[in-house]
FIDO-455072 format. One record per residue: residue number from 1; residue in one letter; chain; x, y, z of N, C-alpha, C, CB in turn. Coordinates in nm, 2 decimals. Glycine has a CB too. Layout:
- NUM A A X Y Z X Y Z X Y Z X Y Z
...
This chain:
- 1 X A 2.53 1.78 -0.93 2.51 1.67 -0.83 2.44 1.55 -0.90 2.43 1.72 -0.71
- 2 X A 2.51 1.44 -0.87 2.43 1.34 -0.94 2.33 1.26 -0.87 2.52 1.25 -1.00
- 3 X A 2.24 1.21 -0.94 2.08 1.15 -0.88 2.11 0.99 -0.89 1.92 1.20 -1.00
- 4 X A 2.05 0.97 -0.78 2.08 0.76 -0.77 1.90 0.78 -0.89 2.04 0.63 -0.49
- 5 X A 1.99 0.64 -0.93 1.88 0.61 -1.04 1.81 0.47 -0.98 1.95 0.60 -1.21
- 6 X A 1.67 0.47 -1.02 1.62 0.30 -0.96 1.70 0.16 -0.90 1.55 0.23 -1.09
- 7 X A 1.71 0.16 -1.09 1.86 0.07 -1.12 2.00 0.04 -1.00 1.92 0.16 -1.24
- 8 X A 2.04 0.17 -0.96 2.17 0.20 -0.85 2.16 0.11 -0.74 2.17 0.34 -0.79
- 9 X A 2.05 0.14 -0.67 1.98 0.09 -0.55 1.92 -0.07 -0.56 1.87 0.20 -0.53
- 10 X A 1.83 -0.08 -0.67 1.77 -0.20 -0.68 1.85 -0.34 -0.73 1.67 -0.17 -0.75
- 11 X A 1.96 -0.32 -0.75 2.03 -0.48 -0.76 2.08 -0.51 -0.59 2.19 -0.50 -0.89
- 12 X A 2.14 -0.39 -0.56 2.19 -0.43 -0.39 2.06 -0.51 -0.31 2.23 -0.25 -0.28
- 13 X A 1.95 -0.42 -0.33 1.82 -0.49 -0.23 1.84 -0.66 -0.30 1.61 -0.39 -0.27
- 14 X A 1.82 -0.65 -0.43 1.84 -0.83 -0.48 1.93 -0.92 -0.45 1.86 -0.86 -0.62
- 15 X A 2.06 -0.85 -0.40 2.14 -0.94 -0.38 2.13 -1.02 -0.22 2.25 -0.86 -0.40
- 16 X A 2.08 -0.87 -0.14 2.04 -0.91 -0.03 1.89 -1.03 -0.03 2.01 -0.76 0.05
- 17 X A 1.80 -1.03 -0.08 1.73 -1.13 -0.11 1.76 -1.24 -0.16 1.66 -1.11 -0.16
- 18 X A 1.89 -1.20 -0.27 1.90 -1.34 -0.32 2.02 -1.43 -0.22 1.94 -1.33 -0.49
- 19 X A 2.11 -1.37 -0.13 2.13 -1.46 0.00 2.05 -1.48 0.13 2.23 -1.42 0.04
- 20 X A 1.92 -1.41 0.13 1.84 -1.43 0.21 1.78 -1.60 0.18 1.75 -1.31 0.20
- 21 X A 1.71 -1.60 0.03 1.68 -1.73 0.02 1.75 -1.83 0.01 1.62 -1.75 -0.05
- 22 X A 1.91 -1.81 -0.03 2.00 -1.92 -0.02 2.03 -1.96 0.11 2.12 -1.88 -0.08
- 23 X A 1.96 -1.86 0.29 2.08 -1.89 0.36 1.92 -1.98 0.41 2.20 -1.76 0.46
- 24 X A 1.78 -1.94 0.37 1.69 -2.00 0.43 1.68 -2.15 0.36 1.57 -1.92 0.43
- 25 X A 1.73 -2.16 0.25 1.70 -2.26 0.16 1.84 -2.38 0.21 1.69 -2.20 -0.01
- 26 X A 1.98 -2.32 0.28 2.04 -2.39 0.35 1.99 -2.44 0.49 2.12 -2.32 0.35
- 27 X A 1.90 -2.36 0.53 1.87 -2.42 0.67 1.76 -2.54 0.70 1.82 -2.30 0.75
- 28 X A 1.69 -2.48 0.55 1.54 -2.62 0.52 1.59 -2.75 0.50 1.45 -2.61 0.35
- 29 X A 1.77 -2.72 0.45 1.84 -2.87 0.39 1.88 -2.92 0.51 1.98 -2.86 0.27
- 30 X A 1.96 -2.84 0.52 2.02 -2.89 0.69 1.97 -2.90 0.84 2.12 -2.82 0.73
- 31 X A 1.85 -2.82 0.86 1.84 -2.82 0.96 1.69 -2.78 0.96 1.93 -2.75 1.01
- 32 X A 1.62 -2.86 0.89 1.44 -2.90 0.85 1.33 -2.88 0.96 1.42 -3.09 0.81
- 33 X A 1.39 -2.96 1.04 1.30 -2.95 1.15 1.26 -2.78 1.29 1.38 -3.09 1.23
- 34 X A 1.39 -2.73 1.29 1.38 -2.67 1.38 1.36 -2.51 1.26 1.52 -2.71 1.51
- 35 X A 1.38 -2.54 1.20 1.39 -2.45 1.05 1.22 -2.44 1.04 1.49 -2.55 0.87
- 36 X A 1.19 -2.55 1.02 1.03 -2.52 0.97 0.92 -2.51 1.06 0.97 -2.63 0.88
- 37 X A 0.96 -2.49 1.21 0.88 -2.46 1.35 0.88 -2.32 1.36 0.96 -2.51 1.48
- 38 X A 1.06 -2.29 1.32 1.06 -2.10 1.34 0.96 -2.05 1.22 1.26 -2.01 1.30
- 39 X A 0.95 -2.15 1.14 0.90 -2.05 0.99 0.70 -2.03 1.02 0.94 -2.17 0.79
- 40 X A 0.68 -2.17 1.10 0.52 -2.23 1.09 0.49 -2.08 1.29 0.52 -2.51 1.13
- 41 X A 0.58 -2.07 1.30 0.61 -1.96 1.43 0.54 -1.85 1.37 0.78 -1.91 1.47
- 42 X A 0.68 -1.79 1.27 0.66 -1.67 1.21 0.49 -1.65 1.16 0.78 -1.67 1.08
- 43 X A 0.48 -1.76 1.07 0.36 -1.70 1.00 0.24 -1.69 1.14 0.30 -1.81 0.85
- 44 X A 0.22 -1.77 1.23 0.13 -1.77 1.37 0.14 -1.65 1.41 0.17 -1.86 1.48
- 45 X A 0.25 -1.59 1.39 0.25 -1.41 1.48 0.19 -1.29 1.37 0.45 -1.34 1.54
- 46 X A 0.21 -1.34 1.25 0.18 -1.28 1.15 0.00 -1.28 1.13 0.27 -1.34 1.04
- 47 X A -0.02 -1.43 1.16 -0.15 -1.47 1.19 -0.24 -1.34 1.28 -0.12 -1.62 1.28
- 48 X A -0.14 -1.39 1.40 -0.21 -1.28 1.53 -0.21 -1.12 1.50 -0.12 -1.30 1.69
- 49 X A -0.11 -1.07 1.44 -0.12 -0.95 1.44 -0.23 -0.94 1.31 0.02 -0.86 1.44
- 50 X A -0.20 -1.00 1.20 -0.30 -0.98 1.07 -0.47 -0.98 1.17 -0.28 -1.15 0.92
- 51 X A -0.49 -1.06 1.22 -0.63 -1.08 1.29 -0.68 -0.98 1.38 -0.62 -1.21 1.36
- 52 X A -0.60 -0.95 1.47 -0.60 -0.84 1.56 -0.62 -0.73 1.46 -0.46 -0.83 1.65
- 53 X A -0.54 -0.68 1.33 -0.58 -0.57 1.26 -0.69 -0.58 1.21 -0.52 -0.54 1.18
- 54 X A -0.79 -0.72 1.19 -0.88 -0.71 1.10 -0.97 -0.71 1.24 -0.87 -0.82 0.98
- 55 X A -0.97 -0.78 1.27 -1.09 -0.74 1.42 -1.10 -0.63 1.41 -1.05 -0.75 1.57
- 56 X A -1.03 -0.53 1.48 -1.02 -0.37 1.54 -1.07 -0.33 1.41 -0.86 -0.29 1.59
- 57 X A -1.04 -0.33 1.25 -1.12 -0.26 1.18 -1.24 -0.31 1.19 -1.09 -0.24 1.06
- 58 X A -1.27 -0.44 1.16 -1.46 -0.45 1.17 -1.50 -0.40 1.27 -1.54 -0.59 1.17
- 59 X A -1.41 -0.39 1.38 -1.55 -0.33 1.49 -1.51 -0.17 1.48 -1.55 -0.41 1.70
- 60 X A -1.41 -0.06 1.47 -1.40 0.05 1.43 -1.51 0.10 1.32 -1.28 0.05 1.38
- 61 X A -1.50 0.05 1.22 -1.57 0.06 1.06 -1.68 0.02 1.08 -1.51 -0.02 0.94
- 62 X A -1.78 0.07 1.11 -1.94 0.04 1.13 -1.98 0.04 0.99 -2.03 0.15 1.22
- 63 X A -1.96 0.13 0.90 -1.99 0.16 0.79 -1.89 0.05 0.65 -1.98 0.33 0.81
- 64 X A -1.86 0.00 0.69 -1.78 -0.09 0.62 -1.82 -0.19 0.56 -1.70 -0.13 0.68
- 65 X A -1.85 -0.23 0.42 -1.91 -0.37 0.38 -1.88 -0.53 0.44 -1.87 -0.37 0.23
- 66 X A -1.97 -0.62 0.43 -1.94 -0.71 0.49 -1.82 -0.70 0.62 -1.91 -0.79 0.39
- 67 X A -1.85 -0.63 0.70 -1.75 -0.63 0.83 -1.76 -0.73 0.95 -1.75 -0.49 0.90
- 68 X A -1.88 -0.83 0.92 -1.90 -0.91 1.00 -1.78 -1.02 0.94 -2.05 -0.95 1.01
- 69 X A -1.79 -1.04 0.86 -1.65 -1.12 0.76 -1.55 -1.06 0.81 -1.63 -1.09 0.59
- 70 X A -1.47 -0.96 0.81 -1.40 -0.88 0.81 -1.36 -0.98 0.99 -1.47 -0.71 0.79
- 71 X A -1.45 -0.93 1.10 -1.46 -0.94 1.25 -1.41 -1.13 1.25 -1.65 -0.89 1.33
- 72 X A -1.47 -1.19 1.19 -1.52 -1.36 1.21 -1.34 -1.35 1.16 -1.68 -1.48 1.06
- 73 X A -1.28 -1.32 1.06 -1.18 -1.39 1.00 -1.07 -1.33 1.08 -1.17 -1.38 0.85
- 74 X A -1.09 -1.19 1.16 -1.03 -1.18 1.28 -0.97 -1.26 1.38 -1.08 -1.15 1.32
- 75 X A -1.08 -1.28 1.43 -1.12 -1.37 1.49 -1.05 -1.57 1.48 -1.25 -1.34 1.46
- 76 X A -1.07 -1.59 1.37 -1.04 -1.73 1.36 -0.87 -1.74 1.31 -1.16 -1.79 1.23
- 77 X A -0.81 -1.60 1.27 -0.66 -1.58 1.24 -0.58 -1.54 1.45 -0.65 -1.41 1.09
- 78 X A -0.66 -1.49 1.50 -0.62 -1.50 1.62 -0.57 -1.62 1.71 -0.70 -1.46 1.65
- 79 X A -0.73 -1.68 1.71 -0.71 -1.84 1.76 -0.64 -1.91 1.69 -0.82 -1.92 1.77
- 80 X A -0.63 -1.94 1.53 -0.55 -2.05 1.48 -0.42 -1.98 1.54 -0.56 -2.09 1.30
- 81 X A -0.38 -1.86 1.53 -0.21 -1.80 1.54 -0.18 -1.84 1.69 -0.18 -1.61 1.51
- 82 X A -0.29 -1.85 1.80 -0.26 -1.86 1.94 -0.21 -2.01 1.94 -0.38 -1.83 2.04
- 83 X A -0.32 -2.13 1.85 -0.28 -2.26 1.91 -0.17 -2.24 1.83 -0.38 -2.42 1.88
- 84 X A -0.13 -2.27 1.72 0.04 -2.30 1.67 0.17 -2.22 1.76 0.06 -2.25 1.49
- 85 X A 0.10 -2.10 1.82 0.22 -2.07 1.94 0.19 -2.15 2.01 0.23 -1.94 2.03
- 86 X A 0.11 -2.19 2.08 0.12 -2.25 2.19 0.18 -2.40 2.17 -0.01 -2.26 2.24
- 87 X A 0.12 -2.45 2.07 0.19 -2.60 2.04 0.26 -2.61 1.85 0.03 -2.76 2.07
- 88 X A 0.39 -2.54 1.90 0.44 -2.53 1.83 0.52 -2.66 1.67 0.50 -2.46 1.92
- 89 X A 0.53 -2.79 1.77 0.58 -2.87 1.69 0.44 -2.93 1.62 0.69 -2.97 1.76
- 90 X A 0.30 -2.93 1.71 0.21 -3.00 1.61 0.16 -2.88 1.49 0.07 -3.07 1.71
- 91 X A 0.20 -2.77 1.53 0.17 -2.68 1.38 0.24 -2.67 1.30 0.15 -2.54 1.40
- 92 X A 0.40 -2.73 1.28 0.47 -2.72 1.20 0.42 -2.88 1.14 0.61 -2.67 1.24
- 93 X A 0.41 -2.96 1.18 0.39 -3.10 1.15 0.25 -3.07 1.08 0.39 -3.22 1.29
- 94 X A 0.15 -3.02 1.11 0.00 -2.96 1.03 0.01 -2.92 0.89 -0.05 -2.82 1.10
- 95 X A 0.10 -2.82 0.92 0.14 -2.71 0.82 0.21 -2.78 0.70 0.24 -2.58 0.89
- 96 X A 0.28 -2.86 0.77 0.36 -2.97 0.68 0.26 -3.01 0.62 0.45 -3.10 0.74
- 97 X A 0.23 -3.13 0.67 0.10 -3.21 0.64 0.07 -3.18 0.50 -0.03 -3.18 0.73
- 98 X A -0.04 -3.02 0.56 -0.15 -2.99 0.44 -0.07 -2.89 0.33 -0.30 -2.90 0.51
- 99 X A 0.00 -2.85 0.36 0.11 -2.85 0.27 0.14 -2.95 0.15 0.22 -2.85 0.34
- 100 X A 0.17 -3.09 0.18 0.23 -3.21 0.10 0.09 -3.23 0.03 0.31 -3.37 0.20
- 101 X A -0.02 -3.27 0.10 -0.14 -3.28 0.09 -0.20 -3.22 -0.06 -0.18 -3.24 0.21
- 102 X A -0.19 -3.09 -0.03 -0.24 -2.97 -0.13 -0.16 -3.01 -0.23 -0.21 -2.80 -0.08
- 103 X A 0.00 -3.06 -0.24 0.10 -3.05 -0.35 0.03 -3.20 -0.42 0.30 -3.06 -0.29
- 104 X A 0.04 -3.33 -0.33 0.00 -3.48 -0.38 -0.11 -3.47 -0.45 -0.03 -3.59 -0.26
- 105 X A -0.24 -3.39 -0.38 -0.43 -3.37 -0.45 -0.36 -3.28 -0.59 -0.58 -3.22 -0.31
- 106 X A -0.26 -3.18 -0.60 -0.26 -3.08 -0.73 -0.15 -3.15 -0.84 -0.20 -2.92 -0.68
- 107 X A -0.09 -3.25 -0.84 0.01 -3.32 -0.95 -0.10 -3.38 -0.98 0.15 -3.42 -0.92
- 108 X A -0.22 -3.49 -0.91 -0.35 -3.59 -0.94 -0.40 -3.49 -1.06 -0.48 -3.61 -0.78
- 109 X A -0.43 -3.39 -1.00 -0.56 -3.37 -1.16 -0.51 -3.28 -1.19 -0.74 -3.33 -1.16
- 110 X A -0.39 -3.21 -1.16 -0.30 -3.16 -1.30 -0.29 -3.27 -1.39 -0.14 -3.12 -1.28
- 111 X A -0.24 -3.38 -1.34 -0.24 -3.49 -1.45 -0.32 -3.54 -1.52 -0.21 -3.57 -1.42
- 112 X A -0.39 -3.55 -1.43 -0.56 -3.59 -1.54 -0.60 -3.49 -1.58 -0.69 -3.66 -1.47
- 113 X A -0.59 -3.34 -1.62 -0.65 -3.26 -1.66 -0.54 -3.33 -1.83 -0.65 -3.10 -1.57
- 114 X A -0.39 -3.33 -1.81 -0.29 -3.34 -1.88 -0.29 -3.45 -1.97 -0.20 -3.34 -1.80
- 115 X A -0.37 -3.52 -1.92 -0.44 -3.67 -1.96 -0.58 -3.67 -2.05 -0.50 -3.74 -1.81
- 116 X A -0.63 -3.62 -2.03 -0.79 -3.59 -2.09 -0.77 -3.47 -2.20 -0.91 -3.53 -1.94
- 117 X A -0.64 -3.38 -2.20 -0.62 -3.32 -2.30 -0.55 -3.39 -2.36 -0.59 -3.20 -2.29
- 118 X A -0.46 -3.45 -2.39 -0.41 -3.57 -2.46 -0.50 -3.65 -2.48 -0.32 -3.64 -2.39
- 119 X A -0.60 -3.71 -2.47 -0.71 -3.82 -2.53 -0.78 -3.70 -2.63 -0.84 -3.91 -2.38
- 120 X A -0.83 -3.58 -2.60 -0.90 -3.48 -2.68 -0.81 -3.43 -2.81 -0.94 -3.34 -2.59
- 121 X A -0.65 -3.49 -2.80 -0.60 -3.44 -2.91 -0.55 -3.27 -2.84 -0.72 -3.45 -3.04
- 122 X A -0.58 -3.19 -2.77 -0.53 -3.11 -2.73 -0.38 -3.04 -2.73 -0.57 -3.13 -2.67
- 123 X A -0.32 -3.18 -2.68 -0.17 -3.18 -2.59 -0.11 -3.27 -2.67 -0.17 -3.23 -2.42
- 124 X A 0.02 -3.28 -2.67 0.07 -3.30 -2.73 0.08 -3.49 -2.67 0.17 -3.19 -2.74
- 125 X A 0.13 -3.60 -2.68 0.20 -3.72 -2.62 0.27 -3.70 -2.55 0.24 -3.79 -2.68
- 126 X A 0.32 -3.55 -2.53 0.48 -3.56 -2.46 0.39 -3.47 -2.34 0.66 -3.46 -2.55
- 127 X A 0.30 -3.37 -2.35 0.17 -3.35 -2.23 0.12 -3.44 -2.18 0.06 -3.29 -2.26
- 128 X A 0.11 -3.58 -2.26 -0.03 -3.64 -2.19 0.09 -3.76 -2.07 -0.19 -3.77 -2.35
- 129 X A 0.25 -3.80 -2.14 0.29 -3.86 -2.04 0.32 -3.78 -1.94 0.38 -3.94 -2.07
- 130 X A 0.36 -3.65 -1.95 0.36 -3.54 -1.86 0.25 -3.59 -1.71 0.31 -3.39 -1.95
- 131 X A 0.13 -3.59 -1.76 0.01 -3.58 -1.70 0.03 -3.74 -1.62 -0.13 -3.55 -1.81
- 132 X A 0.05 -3.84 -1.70 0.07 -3.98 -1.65 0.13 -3.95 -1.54 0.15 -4.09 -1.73
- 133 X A 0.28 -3.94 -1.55 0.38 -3.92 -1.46 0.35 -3.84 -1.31 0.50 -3.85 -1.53
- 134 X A 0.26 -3.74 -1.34 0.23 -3.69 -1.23 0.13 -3.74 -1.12 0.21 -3.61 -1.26
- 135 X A 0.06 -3.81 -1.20 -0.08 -3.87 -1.14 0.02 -3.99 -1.11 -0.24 -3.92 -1.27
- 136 X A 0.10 -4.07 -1.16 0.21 -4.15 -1.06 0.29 -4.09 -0.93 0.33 -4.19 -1.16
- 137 X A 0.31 -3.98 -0.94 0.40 -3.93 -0.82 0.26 -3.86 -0.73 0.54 -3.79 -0.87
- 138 X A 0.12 -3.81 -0.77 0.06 -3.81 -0.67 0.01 -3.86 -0.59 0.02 -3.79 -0.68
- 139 X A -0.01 -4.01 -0.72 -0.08 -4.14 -0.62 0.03 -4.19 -0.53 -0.14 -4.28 -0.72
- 140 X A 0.16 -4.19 -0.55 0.25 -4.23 -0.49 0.26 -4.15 -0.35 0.36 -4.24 -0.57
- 141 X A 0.27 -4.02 -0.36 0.30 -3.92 -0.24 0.14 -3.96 -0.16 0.33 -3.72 -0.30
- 142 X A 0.04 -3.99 -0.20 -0.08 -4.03 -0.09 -0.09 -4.14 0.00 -0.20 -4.05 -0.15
- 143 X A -0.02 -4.23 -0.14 0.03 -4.38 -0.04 0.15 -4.41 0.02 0.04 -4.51 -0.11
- 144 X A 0.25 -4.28 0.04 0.35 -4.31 0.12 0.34 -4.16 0.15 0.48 -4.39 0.05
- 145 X A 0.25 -4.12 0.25 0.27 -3.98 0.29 0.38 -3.95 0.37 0.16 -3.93 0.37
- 146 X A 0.43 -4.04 0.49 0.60 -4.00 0.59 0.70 -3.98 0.47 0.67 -4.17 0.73
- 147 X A 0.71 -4.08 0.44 0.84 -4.07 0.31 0.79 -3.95 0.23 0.85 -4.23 0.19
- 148 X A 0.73 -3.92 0.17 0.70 -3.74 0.12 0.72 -3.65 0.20 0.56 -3.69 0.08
- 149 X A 0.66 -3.67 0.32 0.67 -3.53 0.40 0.77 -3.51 0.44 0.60 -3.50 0.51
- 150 X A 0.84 -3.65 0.45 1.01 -3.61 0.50 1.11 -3.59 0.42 1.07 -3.70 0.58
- 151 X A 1.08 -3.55 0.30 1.10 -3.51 0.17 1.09 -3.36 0.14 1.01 -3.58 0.09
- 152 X A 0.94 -3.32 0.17 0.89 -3.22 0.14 0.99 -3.08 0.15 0.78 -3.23 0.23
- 153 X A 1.01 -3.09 0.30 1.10 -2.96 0.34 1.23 -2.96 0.28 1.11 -2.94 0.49
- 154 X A 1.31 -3.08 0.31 1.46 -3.03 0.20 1.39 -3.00 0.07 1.60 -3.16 0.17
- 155 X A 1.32 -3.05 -0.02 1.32 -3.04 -0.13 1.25 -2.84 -0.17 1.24 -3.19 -0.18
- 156 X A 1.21 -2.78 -0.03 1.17 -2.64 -0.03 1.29 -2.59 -0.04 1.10 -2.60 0.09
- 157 X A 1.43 -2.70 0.04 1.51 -2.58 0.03 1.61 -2.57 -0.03 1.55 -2.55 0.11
- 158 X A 1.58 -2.68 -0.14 1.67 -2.70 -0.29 1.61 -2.61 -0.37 1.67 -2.86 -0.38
- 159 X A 1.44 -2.54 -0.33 1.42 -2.46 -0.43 1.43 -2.34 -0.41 1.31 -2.46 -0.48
- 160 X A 1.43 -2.32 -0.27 1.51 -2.15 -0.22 1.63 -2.14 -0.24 1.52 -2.11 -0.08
- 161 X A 1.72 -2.26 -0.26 1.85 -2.27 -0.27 1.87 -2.19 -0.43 1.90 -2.43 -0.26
- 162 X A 1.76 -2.25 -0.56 1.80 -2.23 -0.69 1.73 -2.04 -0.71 1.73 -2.37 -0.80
- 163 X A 1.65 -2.03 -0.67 1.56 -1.90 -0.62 1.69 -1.80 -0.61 1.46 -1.92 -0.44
- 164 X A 1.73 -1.85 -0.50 1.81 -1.75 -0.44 1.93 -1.73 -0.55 1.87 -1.81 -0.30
- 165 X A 1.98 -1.86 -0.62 2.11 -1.80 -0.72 2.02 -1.72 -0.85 2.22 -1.96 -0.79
- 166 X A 1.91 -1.76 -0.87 1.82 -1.68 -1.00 1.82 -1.55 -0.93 1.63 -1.74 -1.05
- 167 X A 1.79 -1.52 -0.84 1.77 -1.35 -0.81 1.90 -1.30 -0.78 1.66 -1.30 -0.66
- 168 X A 2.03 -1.35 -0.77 2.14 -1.31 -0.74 2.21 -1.28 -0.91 2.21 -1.41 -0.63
- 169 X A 2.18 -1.35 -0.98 2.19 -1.36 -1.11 2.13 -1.24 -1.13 2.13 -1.47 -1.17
- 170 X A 1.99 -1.22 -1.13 1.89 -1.11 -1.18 1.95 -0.96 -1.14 1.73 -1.14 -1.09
- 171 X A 2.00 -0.98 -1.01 2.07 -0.86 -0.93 2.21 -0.84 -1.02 2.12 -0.91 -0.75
- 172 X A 2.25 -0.94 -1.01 2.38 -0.85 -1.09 2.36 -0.85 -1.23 2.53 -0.92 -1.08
- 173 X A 2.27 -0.86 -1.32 2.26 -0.82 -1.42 2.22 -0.72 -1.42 2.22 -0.88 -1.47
- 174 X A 2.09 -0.67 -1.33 2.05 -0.53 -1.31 2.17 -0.43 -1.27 1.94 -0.52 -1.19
- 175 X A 2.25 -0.49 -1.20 2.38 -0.38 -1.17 2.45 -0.38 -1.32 2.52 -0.44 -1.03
- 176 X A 2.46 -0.45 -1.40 2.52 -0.44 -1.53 2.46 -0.36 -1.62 2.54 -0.55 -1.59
- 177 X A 2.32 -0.36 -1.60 2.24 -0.28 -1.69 2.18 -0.38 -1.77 2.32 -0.17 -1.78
- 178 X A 2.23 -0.45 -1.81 2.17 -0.60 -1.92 2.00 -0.63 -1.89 2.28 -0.79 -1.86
- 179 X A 1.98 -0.59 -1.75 1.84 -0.61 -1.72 1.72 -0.58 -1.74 1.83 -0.60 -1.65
- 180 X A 1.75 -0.38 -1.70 1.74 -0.32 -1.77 1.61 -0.27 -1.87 1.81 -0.35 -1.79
- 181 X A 1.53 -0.29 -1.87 1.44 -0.27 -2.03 1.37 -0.14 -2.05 1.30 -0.39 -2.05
- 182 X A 1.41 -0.08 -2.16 1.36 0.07 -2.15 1.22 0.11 -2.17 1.43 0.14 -2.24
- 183 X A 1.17 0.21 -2.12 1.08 0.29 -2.12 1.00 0.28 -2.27 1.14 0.43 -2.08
- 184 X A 1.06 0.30 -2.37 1.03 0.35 -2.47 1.00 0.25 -2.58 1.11 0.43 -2.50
């Protein structure tokens, strides 16, 4: 009788993921808005139940380290997951937001980190305009935040789009064996 081996099974699950993120990374492109409400949805229920589990253990688990942490962050995953159900388009617009926000603040002093190793001799010239260019597209995405944000989400789903063909790639090479890397 023959035995399924890892391998057998695990490119099918990839393939299925890797049209999962192609079909989500199609819907970010085309259809942004109502696409990134269901998604800012999803994580809010994920919110509520994650919170709800963490409550019930801090107050279960008497004996549990820091479980007042544990209870508070319950707690504050509950309420944030209730308002974004409740007002669903200002939590996807939020989520957006500090989303672009987090990306505009992290090109800034990537770049100037990229920058300051380039003046130390560190990095190379082709690092330090690296570092320029970014501290240009940060400063730029702060001073024109609408035009970024309305950017933001297709450009999520040009990267689930390429995601998705790399793990469909990955999958069928694992079905080829080419993937593969042995034990020994």
């Amino acid at each position: 009788m023959a035995t399924a081996t890892p391998q057998s099974h695990g490119w099918a699950l990839l393939l299925v993921w890797g049209v999962a993120w192609i079909i989500l990374g199609l819907l970010l492109l085309f259809q942004p808005g109502i696409t990134a409400i269901l998604l800012v949805q999803l994580m809010a229920v994920f919110w509520v139940v994650g919170g709800v589990i963490d409550l019930m253990t801090g107050l279960t688990h008497a004996d549990q380290q820091h479980r007042g942490w544990r209870i508070f962050g319950g707690i504050l995953s509950i309420v944030a997951g209730m308002i974004i159900i409740a007002n669903p388009l200002a939590g996807a617009i939020v989520t957006i937001a500090f989303g672009f926000f987090i990306l505009a603040f992290a090109a800034i002093v990537n770049g100037l980190i990229n920058l300051v190793g380039g003046f130390k001799g560190g990095i190379s010239w082709g690092g330090s305009l690296l570092g320029f260019i970014q501290v240009i597209i940060g400063v730029y995405l702060l001073t024109h935040p609408m035009m970024g944000m309305l950017a933001y989400v297709p450009t999520l789903g040009i990267i689930a789009i390429a995601a998705g063909i790399a793990v469909l790639i990955f999958g069928f090479r694992v079905k080829s064996g080419a993937a593969v890397v042995s034990a020994t």
